[in-house]
C-alpha positions in Angstrom: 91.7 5.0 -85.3 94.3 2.7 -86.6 96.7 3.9 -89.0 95.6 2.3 -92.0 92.0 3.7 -91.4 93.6 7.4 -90.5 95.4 7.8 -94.3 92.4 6.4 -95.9 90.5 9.0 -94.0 92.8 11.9 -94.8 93.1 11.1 -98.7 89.4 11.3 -98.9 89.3 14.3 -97.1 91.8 15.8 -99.8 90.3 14.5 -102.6 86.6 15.9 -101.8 85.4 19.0 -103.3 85.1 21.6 -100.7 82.2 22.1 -98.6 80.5 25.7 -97.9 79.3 26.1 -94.4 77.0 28.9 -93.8 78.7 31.6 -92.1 77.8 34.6 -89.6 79.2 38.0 -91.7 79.6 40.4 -88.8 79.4 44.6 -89.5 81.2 45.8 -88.4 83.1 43.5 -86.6 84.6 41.6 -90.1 82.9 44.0 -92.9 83.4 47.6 -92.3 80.2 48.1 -94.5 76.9 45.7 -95.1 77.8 46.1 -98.4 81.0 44.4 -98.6 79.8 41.7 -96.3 76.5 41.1 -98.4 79.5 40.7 -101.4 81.2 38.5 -99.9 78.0 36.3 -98.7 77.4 32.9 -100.1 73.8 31.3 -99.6 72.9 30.0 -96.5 74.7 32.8 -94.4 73.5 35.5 -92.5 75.0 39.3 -92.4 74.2 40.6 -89.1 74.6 44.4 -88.5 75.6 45.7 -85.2 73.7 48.9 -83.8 74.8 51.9 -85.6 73.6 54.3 -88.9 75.1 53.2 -92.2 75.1 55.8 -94.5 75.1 53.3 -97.7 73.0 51.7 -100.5 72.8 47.9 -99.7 72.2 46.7 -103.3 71.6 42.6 -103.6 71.8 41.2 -106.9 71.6 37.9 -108.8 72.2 36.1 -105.3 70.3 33.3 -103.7 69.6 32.5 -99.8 71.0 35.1 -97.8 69.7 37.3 -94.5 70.8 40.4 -93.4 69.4 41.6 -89.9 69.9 44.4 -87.8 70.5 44.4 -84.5 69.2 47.8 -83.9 71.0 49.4 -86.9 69.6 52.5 -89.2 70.2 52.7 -93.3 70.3 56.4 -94.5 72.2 56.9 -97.6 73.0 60.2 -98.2 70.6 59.9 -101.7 68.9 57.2 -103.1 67.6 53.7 -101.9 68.7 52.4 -98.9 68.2 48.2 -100.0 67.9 47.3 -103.2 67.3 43.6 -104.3 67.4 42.9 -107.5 67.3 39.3 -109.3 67.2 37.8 -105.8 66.0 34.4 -104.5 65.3 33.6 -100.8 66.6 36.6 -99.3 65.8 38.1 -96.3 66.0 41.5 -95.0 65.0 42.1 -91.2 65.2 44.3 -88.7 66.0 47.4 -89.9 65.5 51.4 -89.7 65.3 52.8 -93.1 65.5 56.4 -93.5 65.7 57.5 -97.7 65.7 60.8 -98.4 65.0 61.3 -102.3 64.0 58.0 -103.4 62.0 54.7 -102.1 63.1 53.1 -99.3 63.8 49.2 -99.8 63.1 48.2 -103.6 62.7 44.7 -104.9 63.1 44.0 -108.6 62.6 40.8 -110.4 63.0 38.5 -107.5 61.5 35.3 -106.1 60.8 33.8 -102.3 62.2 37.4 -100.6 61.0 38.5 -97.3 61.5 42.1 -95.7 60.0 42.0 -91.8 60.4 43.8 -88.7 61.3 46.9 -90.8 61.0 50.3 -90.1 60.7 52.8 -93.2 60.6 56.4 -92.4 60.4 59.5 -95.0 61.3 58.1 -98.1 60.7 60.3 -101.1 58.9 57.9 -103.0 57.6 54.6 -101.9 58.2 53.2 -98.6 58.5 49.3 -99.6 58.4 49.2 -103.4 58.5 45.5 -105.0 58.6 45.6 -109.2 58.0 42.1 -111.6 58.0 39.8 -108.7 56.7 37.0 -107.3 56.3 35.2 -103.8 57.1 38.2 -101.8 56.6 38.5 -98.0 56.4 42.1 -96.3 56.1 41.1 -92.8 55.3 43.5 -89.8 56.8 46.2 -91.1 55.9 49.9 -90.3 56.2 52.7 -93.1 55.6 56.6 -92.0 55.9 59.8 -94.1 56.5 58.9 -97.8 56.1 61.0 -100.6 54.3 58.5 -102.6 52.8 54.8 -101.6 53.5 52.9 -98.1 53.7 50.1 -100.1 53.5 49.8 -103.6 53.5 46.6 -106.1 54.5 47.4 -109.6 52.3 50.7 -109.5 53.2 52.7 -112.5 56.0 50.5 -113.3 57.2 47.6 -115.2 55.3 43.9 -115.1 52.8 42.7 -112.1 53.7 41.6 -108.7 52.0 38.2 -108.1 51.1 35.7 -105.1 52.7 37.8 -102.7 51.7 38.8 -99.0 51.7 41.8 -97.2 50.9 40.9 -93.5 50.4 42.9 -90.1 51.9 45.5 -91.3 51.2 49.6 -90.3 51.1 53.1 -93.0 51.1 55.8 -91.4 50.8 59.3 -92.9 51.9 58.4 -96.7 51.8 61.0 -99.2 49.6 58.6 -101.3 47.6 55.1 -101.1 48.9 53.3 -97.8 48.7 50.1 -100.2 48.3 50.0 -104.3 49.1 46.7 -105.7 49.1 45.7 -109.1 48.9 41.9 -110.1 47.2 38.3 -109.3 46.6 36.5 -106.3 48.1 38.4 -103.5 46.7 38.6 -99.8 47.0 41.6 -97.9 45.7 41.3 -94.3 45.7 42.3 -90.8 47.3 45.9 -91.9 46.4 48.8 -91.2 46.5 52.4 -93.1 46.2 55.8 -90.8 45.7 59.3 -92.6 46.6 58.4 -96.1 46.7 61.3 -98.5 44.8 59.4 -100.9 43.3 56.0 -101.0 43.7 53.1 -98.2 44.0 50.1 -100.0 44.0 50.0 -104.2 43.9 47.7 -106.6 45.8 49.8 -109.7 43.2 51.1 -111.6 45.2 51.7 -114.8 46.6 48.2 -115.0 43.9 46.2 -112.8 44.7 42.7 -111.4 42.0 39.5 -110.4 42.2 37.1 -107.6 43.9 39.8 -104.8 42.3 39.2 -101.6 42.0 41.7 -98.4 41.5 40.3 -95.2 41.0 42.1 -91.7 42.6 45.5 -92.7 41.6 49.1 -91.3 41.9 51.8 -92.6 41.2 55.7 -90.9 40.9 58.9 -92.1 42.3 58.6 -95.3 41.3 62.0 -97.5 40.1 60.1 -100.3 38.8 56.3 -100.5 39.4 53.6 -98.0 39.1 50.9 -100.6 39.4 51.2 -104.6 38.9 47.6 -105.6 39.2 47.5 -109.5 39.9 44.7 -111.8 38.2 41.1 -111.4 37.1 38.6 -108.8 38.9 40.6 -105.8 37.7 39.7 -102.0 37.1 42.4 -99.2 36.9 40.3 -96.0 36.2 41.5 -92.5 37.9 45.0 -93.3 36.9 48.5 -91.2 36.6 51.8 -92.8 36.5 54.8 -90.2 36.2 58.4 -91.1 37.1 58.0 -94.9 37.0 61.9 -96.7 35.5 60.1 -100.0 33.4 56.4 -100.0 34.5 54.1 -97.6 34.6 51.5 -100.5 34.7 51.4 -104.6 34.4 48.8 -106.7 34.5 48.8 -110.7 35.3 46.0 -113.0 33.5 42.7 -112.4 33.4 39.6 -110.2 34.2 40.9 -106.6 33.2 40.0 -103.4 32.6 42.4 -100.4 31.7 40.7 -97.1 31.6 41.3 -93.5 33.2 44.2 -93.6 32.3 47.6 -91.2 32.0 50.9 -92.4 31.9 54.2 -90.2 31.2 58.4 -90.9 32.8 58.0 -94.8 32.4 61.5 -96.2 30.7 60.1 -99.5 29.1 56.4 -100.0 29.6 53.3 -97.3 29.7 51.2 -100.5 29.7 52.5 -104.1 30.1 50.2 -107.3 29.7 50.1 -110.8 31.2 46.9 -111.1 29.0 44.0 -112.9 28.8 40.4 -111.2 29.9 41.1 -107.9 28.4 40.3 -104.3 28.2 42.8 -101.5 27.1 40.6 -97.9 27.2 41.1 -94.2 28.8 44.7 -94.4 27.5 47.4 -92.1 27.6 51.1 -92.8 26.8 53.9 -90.1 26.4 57.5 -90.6 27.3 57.8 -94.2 27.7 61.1 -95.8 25.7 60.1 -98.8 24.1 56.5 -99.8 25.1 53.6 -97.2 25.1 51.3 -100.3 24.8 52.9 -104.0 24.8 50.8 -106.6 25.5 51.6 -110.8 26.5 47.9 -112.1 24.2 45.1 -113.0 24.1 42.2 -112.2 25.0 42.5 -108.2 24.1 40.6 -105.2 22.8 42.8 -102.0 22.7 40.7 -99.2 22.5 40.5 -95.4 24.1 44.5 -95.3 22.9 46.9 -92.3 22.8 50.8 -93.1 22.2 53.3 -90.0 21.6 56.8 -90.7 22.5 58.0 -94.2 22.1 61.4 -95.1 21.0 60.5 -98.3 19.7 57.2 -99.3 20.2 53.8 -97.3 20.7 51.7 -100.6 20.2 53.7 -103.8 19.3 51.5 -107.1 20.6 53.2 -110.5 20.0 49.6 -112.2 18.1 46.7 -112.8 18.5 42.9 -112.4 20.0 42.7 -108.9 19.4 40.9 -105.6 18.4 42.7 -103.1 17.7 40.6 -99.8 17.9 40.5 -96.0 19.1 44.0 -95.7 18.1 46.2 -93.1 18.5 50.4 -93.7 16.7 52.4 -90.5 17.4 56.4 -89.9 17.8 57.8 -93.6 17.6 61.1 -94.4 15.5 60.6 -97.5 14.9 57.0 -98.1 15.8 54.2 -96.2 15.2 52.2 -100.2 15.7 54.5 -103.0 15.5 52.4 -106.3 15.2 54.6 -109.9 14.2 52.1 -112.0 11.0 51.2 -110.5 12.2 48.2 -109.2 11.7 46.4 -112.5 13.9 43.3 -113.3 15.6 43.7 -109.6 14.3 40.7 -106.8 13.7 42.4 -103.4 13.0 39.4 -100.3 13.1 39.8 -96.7 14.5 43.6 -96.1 13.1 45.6 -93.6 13.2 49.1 -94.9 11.7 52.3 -92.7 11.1 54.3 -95.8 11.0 53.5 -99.4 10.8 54.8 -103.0 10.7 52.7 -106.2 9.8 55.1 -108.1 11.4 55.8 -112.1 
């Protein structure tokens, strides 16, 4: 470079404002703890944590566009929550075993684009994966065992809605509660799965109910109480399997939903029981109920397409009028295959195949 060129070069160099470069924060290589290198983070770097437990609570707040992954490192604070994000945009936490002992295990408050995956949360006191007043969160193949309340909870009996968020392939396992209760608009829970929840499976929050959440390709097992509680409005159930559930395998109230393709097997009470208004039950399958394979309380609803096997009750039990009723198949009931106590009046029945039936006020 010739000389001339060279100073010209340098000046400018001096005179430019400077330029952040994202940056590897090493714990704990450079940080002693992930706390002081998650202070010290500017956006765009990543704080990676060596193998090892850290007895801390990580707590994010009002930063953008950071990742912290573990390598095979454990958070267990001593007391309280192990990550705490609050005010956060585009962060990332990933990789991690979270042990809390007397309070949730990774809580996300008022934040925006913020992903948790690949984490482990075991025995936390309250929620496993709690998210409050948020939007666009990702919980991503994450596994939460032995909480005292929710596996995962949105919102739930605390401040504002959790909206347009995702909770995918992730795994509940024994929680002292729902596996799942969210409460807001527009989120998609799929390919998760709840084992042995102490209450429901999968809920909708009944006390503050939210419309447009969609559940796709979920199981659920032996949970004591429900594996679904959809409340609210114009909520999807989508090619989601019930097994062993110790109350109905799904509930629906409020109005709008759609229930379709779905498999239910042995619940303890109903395959299917609504008193929700509007909504559209197709393509689901219900073996060996304890009760009625589908029993229905709320007017206007759509039966279509469904297959009950074996009730001990009813097959599809009518408690209302002005339904659709078609294409469904009920074999093997205990009492009625069709057991409809209005009469039938104001309710169109085409193409079922019924063993046994009783239309009868």
């Amino acid at each position: 470079m010739q000389p001339v060129r060279l100073a010209a070069y340098i000046l400018a160099a001096a005179l430019s404002p400077a330029v952040a470069f994202a940056a590897d924060r090493r714990v704990p290589q450079d940080y002693e703890t992930i706390q002081l290198a998650v202070d010290a983070a500017q956006s765009g770097d990543d704080v990676v944590v060596s193998k090892g437990t850290y007895r801390e609570n990580v707590v994010v707040s009002d930063v953008s566009g950071i990742t912290i992954r573990g390598r095979g490192a454990s958070v267990a604070p001593a007391s309280g929550i192990a990550f705490e994000v609050v005010d956060g945009v585009g962060i990332t936490i990933s990789g991690f075993t979270v042990r809390s002992t007397d309070f949730h295990g990774i809580l996300i408050r008022s934040s925006t684009t913020t992903t948790v995956s690949s984490c482990r949360v075991k025995g936390a006191a309250g929620d496993g994966i709690r998210v409050e007043s948020s939007n666009t969160i990702l919980i991503d193949k994450c596994r939460v065992s032995k909480t005292g309340d929710d596996g995962i909870a949105f919102s739930v009996g605390g401040p504002g809605q959790v909206n347009s968020s995702t909770i995918r392939g992730c795994v509940m396992t024994d929680c002292g509660d729902d596996g799942v209760d969210i409460r807001g608009d527009g989120n998609l829970i799929e390919r998760s799965r709840v084992i042995r929840p102490r209450e429901d499976g999968f809920e909708t929050d009944t006390d503050s109910p939210g419309s447009g959440n969609t559940f796709s390709r979920n199981f659920v097992s032996k949970s004591v109480s429900t594996g679904f509680v959809i409340a609210g409005d114009a909520n999807t159930v989508d090619r989601c399997k019930v097994a062993k559930s110790g109350g109905d395998g799904i509930q629906l109230s409020g109005t709008g939903h759609t229930i379709t393709s779905c498999v239910v097997l042995r619940p303890h009470g109903d395959g299917v029981y609504s008193t929700s208004t509007g909504s559209t039950i197709q393509s689901v399958t219900v073996t060996s109920p304890g009760d009625d394979g589908i029993d229905i309380y709320g007017a206007p609803t759509s039966i279509l397409s469904n297959t009950v096997r074996s009730a001990k009750e009813h097959g599809i039990e009518m408690h209302v009028s002005g339904c659709i009723v078609r294409g469904n198949a009920a074999r093997g009931s205990k009492v009625f295959d069709l057991r409809d106590f209005t009469g039938g009046r104001g309710t169109t029945y085409e193409s079922n195949r019924f063993g046994t039936e009783s239309l009868v006020d």
